[in-house]
C-alpha positions as CSV (number, residue, x, y, z in Angstrom):
1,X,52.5,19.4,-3.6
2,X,49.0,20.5,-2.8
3,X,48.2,18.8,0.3
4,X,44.4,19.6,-0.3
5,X,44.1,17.7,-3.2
6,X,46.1,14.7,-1.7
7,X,44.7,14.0,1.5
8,X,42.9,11.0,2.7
9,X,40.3,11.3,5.7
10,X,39.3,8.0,7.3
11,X,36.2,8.1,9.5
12,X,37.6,5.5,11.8
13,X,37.2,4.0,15.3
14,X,34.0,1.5,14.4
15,X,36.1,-0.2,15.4
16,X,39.3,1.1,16.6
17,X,41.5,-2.4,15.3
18,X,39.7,-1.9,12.5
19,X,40.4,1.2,11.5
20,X,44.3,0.4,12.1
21,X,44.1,-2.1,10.1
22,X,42.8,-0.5,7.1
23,X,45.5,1.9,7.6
24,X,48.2,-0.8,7.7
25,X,46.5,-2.1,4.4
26,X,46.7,1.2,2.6
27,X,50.4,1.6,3.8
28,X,51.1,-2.1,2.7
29,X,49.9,-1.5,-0.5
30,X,52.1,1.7,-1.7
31,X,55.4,1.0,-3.4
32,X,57.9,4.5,-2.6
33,X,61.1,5.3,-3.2
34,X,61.3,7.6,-0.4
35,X,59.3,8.4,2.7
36,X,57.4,11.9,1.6
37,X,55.7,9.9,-1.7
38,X,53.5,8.0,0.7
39,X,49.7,9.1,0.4
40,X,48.8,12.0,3.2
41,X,46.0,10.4,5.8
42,X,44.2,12.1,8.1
43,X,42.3,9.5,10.6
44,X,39.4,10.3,12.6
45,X,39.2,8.1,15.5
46,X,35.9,8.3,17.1
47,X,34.6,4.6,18.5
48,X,32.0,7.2,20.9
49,X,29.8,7.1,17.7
50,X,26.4,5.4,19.1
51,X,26.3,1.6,17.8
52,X,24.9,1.7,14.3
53,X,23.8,-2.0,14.6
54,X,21.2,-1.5,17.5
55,X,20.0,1.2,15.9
56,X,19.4,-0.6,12.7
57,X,17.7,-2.9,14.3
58,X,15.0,-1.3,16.9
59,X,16.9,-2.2,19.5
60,X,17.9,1.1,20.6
61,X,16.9,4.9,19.7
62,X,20.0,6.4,19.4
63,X,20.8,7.4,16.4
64,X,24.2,7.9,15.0
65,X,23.6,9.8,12.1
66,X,24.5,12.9,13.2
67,X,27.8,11.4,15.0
68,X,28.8,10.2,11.8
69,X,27.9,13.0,9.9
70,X,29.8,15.4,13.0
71,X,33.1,12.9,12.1
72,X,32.8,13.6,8.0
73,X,32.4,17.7,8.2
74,X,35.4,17.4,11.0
75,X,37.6,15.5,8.3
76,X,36.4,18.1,5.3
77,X,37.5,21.3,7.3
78,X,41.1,19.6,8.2
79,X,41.6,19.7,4.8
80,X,40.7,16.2,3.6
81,X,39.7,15.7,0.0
82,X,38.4,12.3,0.2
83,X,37.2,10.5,3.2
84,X,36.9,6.7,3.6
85,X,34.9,5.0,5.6
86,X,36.3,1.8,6.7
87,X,32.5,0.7,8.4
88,X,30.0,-1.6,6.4
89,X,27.0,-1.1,8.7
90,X,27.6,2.8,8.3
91,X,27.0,2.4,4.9
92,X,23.2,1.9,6.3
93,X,23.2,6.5,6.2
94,X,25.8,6.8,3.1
95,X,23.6,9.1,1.8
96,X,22.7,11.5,4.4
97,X,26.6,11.8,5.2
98,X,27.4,12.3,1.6
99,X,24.8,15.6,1.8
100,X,26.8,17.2,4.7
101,X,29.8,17.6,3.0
102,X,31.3,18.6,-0.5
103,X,33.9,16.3,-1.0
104,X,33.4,12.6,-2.1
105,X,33.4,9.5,0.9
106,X,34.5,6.4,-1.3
107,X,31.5,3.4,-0.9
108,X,32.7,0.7,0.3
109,X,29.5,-1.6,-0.6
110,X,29.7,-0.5,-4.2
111,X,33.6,-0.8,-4.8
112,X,33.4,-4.3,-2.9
113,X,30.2,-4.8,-5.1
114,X,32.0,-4.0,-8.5
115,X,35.0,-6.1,-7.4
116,X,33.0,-9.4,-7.2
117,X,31.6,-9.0,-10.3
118,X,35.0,-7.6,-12.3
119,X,35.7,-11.3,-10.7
120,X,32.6,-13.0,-12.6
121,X,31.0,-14.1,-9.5
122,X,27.4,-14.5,-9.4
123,X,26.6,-15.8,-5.7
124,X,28.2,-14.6,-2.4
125,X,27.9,-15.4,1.3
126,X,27.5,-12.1,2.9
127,X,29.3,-12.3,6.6
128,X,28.3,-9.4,8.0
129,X,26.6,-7.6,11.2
130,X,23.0,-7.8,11.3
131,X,22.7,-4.1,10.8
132,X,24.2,-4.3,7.8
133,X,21.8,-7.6,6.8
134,X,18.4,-5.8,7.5
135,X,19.9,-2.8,6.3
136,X,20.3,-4.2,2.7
137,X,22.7,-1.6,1.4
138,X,24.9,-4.8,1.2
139,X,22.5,-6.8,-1.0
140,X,21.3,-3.4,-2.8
141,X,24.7,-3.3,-3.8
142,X,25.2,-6.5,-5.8
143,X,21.9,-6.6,-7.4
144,X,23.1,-3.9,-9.5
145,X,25.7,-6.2,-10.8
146,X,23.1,-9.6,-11.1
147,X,24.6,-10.9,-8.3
148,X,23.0,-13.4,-5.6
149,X,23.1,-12.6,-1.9
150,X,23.1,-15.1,0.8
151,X,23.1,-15.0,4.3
152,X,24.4,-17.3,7.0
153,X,21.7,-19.4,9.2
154,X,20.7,-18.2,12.5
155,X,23.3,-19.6,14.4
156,X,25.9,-18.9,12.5
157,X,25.2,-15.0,12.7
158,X,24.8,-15.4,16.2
159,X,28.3,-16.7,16.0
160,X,29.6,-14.2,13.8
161,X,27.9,-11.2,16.2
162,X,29.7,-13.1,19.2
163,X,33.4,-12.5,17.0
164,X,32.4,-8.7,16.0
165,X,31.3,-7.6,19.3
166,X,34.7,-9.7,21.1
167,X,36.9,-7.9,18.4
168,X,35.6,-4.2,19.2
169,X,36.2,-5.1,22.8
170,X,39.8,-5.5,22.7
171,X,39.6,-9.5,23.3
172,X,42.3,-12.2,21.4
173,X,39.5,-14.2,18.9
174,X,41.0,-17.5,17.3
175,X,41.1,-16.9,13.8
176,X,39.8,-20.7,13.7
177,X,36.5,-19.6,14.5
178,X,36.4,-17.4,11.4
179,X,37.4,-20.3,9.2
180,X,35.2,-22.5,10.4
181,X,32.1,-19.6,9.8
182,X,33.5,-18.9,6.2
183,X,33.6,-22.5,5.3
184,X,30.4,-24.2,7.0
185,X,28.2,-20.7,5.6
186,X,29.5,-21.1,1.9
187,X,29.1,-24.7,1.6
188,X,25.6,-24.5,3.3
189,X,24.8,-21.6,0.8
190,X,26.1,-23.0,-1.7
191,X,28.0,-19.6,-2.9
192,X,31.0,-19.3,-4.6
193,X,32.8,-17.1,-1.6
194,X,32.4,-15.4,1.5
195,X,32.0,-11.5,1.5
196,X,33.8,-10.5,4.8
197,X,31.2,-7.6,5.0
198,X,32.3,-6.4,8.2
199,X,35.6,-4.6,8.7
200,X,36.4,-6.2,11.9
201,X,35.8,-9.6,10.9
202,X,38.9,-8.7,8.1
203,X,41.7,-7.8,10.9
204,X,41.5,-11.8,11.6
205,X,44.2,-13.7,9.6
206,X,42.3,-16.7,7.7
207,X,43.4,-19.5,5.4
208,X,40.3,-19.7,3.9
209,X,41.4,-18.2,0.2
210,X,37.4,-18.4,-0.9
211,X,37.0,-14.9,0.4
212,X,36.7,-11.3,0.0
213,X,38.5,-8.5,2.3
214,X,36.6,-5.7,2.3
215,X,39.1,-3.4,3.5
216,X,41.5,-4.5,0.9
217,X,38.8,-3.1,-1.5
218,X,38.9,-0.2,0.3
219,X,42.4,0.8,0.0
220,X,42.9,-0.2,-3.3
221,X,40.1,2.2,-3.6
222,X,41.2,4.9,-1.8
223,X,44.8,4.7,-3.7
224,X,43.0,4.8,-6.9
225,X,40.9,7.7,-6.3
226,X,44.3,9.4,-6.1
227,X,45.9,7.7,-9.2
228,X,48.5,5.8,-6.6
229,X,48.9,2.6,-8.0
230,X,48.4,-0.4,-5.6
């Protein structure tokens, strides 16, 4: 086998549970008959990238672009062939990554985008971090496909910052609180689900079945891109 055509690089550690996650998703997915037909990855761990959320929103000046765009070039020259970026709010400089390398990064708006409307939704609740909110890649995203955006109320997001920033700092959230978020934000929105639109906000176990995992789009993406089927 031609590892160079087969290996998976994941811009990880934003945020570091995250990132396992996804990986534990992607493995979870693959049905083998032995060990060696599991799918290479190569993961990039680096949670020192500058918060991309602050940033976003003027509320600091450092800017992670070039952090991000140091991880991607780092994953190309080990030999990856794809990368995937298992970060929403990252998605805010998709393109200016995209330019530093020559291989493809898999876009995790537009897959999750495409899977809501391969689902014949037309209105979501986007739970996401506020980066990713003013950012509008999110809401750029399903546009394309017709389909309404809505975002929780003020105190709600404050609520779902509170649960992002506790997750990335190693402490034990109740996945309660995410079920009560999901289902308070679509029934006062109105929309048909919940887009769990940030990737740590998808390592909580919920029972709430009217939503979307973003990082199960992810690795079914990832797997396709390499004809594994999921």
């Amino acid at each position: 086998m031609d590892i160079s055509n087969k290996l998976l690089g994941v811009m990880g550690g934003m945020g570091t549970q995250a990132t396992a996650c996804f990986y534990e998703k992607l493995h979870a997915m693959q049905t083998v008959t032995k060990e060696q037909d599991y799918l290479d990855v190569l993961v990039y761990s680096m949670p020192s990238i500058p918060d991309r959320t602050t940033f976003i929103t003027g509320k600091s000046d450092e800017n992670p672009l070039k952090h991000l765009i140091h991880a991607a070039e780092t994953l190309e020259k080990a030999g990856s062939s794809c990368i995937a970026l298992p970060c929403a709010t990252s998605h805010f400089f998709y393109n200016e990554i995209c330019n530093s390398v020559n291989i493809p990064i898999l876009h995790l708006l537009e897959e999750t985008a495409k899977y809501v409307h391969n689902q014949n939704i037309k209105k979501i609740c986007l739970l996401a971090t506020t980066g990713t909110i003013k950012g509008r890649a999110f809401s750029s995203a399903f546009e394309k496909y017709n389909i309404e955006t809505a975002i929780p109320s003020d105190n709600i997001q404050t609520e779902i910052m509170n649960i992002i920033y506790d997750i990335k700092k190693g402490l034990i959230v109740s996945p309660e609180k995410l079920n009560k978020i999901i289902e308070e934000a679509s029934q006062n929105t109105e929309a048909a689900v919940a887009v769990l639109g940030c990737t740590e906000l998808c390592i909580l176990p919920h029972t709430n079945f009217n939503s979307i995992n973003i990082l199960d789009v992810l690795a079914k993406a990832a797997l396709k891109h390499f004809s594994i089927n999921a």
